[in-house]
mmCIF file of the N, C-alpha and C atoms, coordinates in Angstrom:
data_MODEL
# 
_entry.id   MODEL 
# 
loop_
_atom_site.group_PDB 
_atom_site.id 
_atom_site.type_symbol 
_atom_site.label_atom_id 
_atom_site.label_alt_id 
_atom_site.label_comp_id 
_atom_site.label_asym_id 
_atom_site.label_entity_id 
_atom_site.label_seq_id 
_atom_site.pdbx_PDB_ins_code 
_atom_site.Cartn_x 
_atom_site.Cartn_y 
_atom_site.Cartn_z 
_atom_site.occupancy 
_atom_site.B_iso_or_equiv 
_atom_site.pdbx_formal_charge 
_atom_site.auth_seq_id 
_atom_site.auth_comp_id 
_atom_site.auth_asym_id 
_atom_site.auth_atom_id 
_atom_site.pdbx_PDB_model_num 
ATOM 1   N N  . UNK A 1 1  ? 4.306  25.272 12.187 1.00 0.00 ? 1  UNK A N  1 
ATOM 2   C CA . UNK A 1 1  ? 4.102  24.008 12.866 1.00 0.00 ? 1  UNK A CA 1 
ATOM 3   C C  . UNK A 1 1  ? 3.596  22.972 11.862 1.00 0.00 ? 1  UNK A C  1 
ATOM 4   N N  . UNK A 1 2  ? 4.214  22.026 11.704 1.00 0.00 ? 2  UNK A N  1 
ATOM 5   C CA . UNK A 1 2  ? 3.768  20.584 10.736 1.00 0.00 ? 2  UNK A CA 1 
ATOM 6   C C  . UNK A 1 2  ? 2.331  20.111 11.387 1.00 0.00 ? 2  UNK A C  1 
ATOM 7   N N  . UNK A 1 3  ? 1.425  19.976 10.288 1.00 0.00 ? 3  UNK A N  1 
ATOM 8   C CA . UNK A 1 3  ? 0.215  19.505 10.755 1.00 0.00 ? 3  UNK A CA 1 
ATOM 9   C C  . UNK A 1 3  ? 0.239  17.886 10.983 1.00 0.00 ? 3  UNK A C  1 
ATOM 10  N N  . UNK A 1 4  ? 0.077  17.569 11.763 1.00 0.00 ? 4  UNK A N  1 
ATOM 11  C CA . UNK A 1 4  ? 0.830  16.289 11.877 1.00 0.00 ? 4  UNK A CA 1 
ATOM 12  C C  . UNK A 1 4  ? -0.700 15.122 11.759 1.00 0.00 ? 4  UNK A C  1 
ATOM 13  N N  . UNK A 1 5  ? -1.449 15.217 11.677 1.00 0.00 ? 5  UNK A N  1 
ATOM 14  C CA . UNK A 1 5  ? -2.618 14.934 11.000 1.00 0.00 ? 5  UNK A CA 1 
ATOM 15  C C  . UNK A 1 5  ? -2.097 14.535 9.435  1.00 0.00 ? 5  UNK A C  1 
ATOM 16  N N  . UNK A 1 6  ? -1.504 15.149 8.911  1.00 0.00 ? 6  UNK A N  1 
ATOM 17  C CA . UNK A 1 6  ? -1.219 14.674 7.392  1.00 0.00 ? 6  UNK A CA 1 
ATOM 18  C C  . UNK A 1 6  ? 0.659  14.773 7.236  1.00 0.00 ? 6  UNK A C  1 
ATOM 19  N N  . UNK A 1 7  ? 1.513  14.229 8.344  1.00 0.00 ? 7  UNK A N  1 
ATOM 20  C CA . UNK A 1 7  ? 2.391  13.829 8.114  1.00 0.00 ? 7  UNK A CA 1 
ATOM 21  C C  . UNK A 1 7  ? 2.954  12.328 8.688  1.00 0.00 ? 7  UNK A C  1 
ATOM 22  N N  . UNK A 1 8  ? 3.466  11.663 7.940  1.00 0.00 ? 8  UNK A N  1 
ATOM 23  C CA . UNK A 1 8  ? 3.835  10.388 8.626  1.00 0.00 ? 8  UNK A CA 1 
ATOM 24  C C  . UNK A 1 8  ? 5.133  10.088 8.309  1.00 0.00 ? 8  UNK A C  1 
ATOM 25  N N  . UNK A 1 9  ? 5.364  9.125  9.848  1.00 0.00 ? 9  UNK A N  1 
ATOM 26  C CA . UNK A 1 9  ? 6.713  8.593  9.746  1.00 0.00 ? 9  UNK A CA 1 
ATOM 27  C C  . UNK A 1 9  ? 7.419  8.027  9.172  1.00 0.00 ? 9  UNK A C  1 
ATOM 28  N N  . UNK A 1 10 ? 8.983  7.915  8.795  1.00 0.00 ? 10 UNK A N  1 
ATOM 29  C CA . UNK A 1 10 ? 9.463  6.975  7.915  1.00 0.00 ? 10 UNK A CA 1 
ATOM 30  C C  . UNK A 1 10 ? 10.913 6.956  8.465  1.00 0.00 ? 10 UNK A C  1 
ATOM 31  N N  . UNK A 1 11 ? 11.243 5.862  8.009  1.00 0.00 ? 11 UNK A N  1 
ATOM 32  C CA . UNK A 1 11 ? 13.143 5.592  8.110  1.00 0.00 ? 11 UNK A CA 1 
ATOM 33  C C  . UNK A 1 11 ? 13.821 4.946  7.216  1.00 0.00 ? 11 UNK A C  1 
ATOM 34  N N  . UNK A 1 12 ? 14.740 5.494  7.177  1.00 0.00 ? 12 UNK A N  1 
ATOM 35  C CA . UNK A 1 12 ? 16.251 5.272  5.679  1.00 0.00 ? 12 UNK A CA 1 
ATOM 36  C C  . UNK A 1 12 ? 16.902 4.087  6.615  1.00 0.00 ? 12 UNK A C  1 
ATOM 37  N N  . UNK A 1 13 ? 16.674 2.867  5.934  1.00 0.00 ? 13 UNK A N  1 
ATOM 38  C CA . UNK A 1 13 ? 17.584 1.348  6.597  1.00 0.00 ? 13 UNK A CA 1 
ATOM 39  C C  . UNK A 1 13 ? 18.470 0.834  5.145  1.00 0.00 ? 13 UNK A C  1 
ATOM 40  N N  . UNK A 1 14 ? 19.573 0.997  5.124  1.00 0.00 ? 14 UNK A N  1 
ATOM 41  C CA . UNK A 1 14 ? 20.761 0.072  4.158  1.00 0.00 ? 14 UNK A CA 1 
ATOM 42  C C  . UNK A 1 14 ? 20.207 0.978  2.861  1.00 0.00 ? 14 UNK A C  1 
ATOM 43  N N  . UNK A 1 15 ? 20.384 2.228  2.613  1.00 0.00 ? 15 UNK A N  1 
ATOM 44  C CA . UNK A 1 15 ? 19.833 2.926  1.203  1.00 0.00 ? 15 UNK A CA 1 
ATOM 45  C C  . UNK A 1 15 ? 17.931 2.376  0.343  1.00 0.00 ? 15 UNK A C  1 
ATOM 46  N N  . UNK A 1 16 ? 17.408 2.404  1.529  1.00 0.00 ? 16 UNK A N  1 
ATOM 47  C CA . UNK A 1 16 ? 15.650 1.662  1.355  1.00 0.00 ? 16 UNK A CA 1 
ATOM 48  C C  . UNK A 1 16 ? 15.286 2.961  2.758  1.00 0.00 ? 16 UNK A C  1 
ATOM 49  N N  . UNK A 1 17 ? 13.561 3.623  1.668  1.00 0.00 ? 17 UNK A N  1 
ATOM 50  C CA . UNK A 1 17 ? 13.366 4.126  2.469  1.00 0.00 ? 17 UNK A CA 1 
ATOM 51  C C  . UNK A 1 17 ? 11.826 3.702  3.212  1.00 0.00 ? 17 UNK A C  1 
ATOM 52  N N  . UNK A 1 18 ? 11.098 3.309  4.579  1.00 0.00 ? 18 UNK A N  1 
ATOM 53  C CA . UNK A 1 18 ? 10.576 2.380  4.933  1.00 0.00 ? 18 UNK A CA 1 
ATOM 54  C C  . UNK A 1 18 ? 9.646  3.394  5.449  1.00 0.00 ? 18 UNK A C  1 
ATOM 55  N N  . UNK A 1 19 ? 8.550  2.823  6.104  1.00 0.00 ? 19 UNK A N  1 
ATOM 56  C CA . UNK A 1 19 ? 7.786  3.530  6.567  1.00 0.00 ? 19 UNK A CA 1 
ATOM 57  C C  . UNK A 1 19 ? 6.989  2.088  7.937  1.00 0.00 ? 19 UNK A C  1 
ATOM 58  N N  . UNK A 1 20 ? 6.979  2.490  9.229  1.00 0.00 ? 20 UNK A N  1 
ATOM 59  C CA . UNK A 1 20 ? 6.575  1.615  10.026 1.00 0.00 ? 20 UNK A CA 1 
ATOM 60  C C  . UNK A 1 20 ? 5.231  1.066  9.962  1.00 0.00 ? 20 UNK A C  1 
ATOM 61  N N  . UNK A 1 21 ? 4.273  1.147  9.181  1.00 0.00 ? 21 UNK A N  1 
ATOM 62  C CA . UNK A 1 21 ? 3.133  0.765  9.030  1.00 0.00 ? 21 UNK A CA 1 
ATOM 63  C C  . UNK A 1 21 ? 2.329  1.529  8.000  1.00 0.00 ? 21 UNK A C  1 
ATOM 64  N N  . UNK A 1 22 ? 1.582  0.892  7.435  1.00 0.00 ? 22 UNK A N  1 
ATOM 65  C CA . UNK A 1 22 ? 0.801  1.750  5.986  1.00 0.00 ? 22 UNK A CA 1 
ATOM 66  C C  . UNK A 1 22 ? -0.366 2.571  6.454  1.00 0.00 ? 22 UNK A C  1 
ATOM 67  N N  . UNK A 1 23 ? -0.110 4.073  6.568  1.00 0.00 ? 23 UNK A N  1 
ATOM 68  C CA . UNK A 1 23 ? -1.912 4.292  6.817  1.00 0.00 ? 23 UNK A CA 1 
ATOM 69  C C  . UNK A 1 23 ? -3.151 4.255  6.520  1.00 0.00 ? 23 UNK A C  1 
ATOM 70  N N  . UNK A 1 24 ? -3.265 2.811  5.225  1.00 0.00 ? 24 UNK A N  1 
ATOM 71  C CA . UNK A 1 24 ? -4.537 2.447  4.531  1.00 0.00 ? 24 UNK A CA 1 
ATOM 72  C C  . UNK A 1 24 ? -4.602 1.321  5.328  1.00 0.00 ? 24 UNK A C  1 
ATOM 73  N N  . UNK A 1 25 ? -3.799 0.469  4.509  1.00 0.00 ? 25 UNK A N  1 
ATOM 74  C CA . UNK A 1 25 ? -3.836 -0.850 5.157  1.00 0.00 ? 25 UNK A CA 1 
ATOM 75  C C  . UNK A 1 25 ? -3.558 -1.434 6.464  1.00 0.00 ? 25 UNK A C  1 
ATOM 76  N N  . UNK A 1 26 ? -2.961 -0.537 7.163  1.00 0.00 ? 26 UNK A N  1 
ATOM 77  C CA . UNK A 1 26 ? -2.307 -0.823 8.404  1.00 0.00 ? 26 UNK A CA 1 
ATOM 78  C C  . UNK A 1 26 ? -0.918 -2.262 8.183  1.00 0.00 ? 26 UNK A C  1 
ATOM 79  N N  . UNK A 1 27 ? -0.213 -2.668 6.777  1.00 0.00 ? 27 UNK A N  1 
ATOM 80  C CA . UNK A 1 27 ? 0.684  -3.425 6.930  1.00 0.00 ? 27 UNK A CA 1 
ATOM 81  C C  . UNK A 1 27 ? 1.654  -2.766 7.261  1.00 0.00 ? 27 UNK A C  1 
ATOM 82  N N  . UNK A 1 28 ? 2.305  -4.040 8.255  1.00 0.00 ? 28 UNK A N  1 
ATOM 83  C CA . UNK A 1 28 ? 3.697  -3.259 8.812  1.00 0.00 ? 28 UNK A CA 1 
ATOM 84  C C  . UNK A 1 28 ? 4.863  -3.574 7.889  1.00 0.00 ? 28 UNK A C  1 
ATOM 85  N N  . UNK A 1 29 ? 5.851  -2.249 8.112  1.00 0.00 ? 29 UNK A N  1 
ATOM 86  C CA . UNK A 1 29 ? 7.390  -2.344 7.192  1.00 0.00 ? 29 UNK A CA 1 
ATOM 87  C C  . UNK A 1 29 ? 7.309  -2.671 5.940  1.00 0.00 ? 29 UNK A C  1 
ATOM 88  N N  . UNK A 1 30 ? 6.373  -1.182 5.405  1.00 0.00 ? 30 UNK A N  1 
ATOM 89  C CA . UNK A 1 30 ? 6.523  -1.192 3.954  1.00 0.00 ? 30 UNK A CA 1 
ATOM 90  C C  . UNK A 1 30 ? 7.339  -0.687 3.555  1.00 0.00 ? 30 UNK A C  1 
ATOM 91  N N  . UNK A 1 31 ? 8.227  -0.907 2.769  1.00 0.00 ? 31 UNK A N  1 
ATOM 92  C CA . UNK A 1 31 ? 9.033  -0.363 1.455  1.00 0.00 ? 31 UNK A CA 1 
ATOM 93  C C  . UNK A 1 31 ? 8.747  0.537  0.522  1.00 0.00 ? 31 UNK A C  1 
ATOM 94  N N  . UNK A 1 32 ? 8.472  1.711  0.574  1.00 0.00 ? 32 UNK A N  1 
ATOM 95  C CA . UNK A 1 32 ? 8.138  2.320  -0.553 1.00 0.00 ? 32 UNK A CA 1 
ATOM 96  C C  . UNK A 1 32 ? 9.073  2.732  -1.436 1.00 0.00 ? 32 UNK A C  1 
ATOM 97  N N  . UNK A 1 33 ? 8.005  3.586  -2.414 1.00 0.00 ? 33 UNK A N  1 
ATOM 98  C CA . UNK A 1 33 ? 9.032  3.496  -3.848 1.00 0.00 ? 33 UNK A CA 1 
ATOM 99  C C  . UNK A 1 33 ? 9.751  5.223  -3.752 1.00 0.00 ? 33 UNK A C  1 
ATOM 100 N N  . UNK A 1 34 ? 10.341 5.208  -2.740 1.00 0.00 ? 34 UNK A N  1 
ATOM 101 C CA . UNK A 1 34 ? 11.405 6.600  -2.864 1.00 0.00 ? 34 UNK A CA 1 
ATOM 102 C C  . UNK A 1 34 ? 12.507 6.471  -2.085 1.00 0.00 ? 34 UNK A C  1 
ATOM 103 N N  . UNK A 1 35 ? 13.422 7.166  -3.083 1.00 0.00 ? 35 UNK A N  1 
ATOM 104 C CA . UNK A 1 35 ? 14.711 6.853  -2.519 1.00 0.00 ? 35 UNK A CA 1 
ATOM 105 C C  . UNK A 1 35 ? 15.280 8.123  -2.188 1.00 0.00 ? 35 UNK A C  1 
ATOM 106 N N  . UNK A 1 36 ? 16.107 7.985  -0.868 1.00 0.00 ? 36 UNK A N  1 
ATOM 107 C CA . UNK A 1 36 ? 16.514 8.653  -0.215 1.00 0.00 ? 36 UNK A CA 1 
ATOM 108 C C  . UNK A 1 36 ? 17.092 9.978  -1.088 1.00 0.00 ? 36 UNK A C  1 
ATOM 109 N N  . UNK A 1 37 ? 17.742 9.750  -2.254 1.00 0.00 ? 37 UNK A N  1 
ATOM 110 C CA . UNK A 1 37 ? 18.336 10.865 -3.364 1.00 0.00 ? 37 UNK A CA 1 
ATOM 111 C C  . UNK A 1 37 ? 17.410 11.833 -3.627 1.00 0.00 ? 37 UNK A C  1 
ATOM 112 N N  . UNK A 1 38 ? 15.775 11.287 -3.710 1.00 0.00 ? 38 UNK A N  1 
ATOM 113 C CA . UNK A 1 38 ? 15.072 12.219 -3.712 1.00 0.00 ? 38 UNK A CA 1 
ATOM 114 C C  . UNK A 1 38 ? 14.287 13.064 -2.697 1.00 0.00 ? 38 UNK A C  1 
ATOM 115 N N  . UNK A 1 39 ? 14.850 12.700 -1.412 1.00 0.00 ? 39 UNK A N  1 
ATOM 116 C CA . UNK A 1 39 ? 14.245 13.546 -0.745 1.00 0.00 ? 39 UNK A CA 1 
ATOM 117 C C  . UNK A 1 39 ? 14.772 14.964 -0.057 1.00 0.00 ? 39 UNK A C  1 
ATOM 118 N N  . UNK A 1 40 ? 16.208 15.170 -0.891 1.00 0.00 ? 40 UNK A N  1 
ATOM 119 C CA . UNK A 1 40 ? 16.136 17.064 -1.146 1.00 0.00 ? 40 UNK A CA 1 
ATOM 120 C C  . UNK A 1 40 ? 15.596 17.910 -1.862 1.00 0.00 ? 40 UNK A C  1 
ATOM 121 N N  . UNK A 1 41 ? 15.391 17.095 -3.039 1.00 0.00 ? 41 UNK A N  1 
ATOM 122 C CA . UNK A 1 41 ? 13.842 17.288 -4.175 1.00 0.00 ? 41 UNK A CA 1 
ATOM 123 C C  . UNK A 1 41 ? 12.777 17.634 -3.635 1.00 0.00 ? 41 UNK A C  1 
ATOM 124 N N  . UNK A 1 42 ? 12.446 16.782 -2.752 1.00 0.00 ? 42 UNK A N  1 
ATOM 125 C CA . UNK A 1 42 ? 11.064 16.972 -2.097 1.00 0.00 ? 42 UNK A CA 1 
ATOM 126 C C  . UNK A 1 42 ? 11.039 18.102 -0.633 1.00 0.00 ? 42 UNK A C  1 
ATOM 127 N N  . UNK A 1 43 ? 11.899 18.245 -0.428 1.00 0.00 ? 43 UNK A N  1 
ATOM 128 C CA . UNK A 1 43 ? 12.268 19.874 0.679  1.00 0.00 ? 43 UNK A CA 1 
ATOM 129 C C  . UNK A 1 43 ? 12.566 20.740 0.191  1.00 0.00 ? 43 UNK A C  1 
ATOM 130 N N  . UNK A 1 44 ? 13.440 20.781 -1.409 1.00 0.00 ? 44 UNK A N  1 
ATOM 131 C CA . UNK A 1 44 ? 13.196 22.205 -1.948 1.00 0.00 ? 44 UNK A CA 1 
ATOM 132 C C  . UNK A 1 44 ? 11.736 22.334 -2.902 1.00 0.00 ? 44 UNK A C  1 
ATOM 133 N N  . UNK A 1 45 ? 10.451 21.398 -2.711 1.00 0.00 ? 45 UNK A N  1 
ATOM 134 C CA . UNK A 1 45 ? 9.090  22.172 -2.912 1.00 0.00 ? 45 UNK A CA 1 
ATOM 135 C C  . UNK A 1 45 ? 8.974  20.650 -4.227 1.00 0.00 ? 45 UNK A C  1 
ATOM 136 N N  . UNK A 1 46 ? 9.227  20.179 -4.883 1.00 0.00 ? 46 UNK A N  1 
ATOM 137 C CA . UNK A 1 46 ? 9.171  19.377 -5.791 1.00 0.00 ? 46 UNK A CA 1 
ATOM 138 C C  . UNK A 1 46 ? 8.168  18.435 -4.950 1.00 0.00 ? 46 UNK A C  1 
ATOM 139 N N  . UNK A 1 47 ? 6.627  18.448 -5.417 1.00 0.00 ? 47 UNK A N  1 
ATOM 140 C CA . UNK A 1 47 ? 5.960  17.231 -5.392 1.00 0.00 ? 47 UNK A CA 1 
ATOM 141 C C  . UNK A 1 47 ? 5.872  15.872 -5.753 1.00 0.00 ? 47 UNK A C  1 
ATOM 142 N N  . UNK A 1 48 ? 5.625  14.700 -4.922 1.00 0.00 ? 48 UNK A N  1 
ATOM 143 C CA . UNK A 1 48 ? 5.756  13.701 -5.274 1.00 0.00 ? 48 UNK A CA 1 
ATOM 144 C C  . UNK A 1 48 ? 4.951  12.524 -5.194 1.00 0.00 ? 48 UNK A C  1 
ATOM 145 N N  . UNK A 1 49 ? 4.097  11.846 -6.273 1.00 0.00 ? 49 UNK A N  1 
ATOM 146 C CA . UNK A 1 49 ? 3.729  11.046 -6.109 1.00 0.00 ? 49 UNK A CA 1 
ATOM 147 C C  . UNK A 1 49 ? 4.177  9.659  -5.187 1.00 0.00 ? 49 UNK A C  1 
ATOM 148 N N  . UNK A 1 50 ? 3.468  9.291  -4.450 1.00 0.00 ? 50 UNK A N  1 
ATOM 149 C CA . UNK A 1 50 ? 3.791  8.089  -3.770 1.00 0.00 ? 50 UNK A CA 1 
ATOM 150 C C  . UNK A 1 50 ? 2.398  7.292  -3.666 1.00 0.00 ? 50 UNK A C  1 
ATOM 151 N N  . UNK A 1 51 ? 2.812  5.903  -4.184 1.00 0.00 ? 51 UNK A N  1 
ATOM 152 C CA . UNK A 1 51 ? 1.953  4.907  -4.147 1.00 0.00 ? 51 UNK A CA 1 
ATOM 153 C C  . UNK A 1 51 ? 2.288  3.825  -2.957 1.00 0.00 ? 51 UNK A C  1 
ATOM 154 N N  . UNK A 1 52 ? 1.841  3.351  -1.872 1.00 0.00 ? 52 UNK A N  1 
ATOM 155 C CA . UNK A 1 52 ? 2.055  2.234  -1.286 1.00 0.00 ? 52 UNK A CA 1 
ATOM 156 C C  . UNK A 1 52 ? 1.863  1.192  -1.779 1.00 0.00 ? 52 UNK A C  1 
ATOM 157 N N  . UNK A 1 53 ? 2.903  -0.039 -2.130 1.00 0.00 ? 53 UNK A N  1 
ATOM 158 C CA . UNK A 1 53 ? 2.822  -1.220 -2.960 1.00 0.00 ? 53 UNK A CA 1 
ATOM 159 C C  . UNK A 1 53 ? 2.137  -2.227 -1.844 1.00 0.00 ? 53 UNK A C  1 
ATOM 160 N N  . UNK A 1 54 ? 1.535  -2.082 -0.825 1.00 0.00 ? 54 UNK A N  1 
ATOM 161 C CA . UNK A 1 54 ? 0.559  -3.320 -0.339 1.00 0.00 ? 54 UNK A CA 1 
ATOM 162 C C  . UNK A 1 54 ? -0.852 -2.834 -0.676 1.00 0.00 ? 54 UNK A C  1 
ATOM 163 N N  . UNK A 1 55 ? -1.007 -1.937 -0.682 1.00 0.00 ? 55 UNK A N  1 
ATOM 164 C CA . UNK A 1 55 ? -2.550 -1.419 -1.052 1.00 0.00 ? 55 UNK A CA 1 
ATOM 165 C C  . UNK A 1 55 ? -2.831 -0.815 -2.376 1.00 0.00 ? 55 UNK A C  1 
ATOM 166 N N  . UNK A 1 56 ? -1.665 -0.261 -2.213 1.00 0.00 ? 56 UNK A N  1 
ATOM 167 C CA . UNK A 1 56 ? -2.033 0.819  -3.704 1.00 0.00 ? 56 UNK A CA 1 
ATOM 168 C C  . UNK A 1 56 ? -2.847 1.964  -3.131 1.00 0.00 ? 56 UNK A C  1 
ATOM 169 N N  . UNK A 1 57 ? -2.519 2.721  -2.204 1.00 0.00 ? 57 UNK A N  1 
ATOM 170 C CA . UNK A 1 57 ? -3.177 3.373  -1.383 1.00 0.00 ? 57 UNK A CA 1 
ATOM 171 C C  . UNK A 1 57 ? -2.095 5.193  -1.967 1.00 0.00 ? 57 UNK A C  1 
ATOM 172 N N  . UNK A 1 58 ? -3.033 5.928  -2.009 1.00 0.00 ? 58 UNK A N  1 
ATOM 173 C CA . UNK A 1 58 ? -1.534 6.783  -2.712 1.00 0.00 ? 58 UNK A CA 1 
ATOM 174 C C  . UNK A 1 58 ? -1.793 8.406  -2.478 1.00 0.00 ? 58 UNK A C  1 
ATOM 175 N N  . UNK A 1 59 ? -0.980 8.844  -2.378 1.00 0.00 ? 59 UNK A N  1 
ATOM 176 C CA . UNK A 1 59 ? -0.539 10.398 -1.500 1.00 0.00 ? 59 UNK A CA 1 
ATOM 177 C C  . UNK A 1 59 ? 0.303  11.224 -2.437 1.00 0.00 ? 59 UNK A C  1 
ATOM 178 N N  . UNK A 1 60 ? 0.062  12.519 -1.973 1.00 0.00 ? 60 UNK A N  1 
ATOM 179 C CA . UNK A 1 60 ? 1.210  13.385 -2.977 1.00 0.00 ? 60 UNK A CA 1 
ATOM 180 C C  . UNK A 1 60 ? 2.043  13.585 -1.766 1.00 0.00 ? 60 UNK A C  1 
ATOM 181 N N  . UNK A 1 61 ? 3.489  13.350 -1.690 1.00 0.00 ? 61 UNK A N  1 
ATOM 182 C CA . UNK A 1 61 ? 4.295  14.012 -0.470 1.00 0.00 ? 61 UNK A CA 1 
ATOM 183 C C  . UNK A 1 61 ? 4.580  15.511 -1.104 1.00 0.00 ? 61 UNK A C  1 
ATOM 184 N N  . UNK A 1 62 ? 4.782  16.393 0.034  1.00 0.00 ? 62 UNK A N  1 
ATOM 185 C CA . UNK A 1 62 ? 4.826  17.392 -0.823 1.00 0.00 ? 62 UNK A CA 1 
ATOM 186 C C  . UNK A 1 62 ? 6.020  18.213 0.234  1.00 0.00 ? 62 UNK A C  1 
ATOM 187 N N  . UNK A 1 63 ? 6.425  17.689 1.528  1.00 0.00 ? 63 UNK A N  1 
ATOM 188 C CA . UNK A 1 63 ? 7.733  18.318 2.213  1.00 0.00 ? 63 UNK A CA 1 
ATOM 189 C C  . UNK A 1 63 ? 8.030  16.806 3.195  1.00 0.00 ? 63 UNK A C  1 
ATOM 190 N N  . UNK A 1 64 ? 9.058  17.464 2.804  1.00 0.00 ? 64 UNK A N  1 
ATOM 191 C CA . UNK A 1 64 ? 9.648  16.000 3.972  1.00 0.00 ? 64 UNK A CA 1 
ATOM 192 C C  . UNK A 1 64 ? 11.168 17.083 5.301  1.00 0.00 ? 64 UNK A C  1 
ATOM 193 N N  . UNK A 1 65 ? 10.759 16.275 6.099  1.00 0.00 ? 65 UNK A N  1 
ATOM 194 C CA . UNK A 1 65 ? 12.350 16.436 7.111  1.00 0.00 ? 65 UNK A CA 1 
ATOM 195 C C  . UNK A 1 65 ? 13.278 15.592 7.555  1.00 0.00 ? 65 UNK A C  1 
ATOM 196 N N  . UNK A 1 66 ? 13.876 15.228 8.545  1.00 0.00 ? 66 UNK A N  1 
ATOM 197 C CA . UNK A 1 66 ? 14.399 14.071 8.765  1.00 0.00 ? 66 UNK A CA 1 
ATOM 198 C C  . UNK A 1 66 ? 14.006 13.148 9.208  1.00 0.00 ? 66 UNK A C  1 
ATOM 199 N N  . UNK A 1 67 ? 12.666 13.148 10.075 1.00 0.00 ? 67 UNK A N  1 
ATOM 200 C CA . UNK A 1 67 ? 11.680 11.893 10.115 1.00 0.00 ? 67 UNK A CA 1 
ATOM 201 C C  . UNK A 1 67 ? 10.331 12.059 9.383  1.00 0.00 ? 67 UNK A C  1 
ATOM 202 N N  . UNK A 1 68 ? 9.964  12.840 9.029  1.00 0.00 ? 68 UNK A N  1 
ATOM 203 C CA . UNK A 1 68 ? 8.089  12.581 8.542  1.00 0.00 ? 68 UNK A CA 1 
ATOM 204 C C  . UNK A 1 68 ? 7.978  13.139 7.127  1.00 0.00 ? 68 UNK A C  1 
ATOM 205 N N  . UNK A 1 69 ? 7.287  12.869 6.452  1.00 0.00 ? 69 UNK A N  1 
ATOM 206 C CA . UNK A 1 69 ? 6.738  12.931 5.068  1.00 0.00 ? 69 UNK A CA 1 
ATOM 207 C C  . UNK A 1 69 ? 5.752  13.652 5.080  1.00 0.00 ? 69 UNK A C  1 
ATOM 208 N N  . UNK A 1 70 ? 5.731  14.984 5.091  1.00 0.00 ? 70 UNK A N  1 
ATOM 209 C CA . UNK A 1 70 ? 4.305  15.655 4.997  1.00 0.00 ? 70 UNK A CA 1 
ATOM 210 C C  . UNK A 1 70 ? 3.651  15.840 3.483  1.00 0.00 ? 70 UNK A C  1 
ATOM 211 N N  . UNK A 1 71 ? 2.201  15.319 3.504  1.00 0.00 ? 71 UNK A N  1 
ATOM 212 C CA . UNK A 1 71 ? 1.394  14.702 2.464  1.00 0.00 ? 71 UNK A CA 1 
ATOM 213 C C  . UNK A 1 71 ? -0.012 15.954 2.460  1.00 0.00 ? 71 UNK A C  1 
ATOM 214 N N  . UNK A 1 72 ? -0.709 15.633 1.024  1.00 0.00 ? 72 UNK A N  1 
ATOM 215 C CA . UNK A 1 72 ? -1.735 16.565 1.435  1.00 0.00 ? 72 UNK A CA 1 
ATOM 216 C C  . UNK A 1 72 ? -2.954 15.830 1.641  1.00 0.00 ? 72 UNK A C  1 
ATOM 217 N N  . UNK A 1 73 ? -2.615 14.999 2.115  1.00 0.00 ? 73 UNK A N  1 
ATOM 218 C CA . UNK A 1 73 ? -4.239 13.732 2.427  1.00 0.00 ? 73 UNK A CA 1 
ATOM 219 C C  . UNK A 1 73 ? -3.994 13.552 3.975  1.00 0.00 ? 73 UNK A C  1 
ATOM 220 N N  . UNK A 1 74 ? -5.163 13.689 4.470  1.00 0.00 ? 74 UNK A N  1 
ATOM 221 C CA . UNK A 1 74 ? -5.006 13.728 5.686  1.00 0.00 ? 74 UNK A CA 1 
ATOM 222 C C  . UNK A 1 74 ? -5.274 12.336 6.123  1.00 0.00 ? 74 UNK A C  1 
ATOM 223 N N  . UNK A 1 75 ? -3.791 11.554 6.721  1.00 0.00 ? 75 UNK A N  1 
ATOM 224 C CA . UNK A 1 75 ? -3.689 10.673 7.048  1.00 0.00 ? 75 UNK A CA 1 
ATOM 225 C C  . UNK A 1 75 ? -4.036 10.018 8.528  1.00 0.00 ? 75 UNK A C  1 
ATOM 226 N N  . UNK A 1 76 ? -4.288 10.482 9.697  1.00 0.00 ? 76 UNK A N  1 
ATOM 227 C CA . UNK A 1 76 ? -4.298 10.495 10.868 1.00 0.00 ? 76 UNK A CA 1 
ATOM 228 C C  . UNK A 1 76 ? -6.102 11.077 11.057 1.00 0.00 ? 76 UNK A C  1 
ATOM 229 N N  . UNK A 1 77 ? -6.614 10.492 12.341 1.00 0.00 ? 77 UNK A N  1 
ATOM 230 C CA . UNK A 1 77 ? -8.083 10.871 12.823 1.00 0.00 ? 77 UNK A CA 1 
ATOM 231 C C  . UNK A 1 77 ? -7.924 11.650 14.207 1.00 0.00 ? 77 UNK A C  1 
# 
């Protein structure tokens, strides 16, 4: 079962992969810096730095599926 406490949502729009709101900052429809190419990388076990460019707020993703990014920082209260 995905701990969903430390996974968050995201969506692939026009080859950009987005995320509906930042869980530092709370800005909405950020852009982050990963692209969709890498996220079979990141399901066969390949860790990944991710920085959010409104905060600079930053996570290791470490599995992803077809909607959520599971991270090892626990993002959710």
């Amino acid at each position: 079962m995905i701990p969903f406490d430390r996974a968050w949502p995201y969506e692939i729009m026009m080859g950009d992969v987005y995320v509906s709101e930042c869980p530092f900052c709370h800005a909405d429809n950020v852009l982050i810096p990963l692209k969709p190419s890498e996220l079979p990388d990141i399901r066969d076990g390949k860790k990944k730095l991710l920085v959010f460019p409104c905060c600079y707020g930053r996570v290791s993703v470490i599995d992803a599926d077809a909607d959520y990014l599971l991270t090892d920082t626990r993002l959710r209260r």
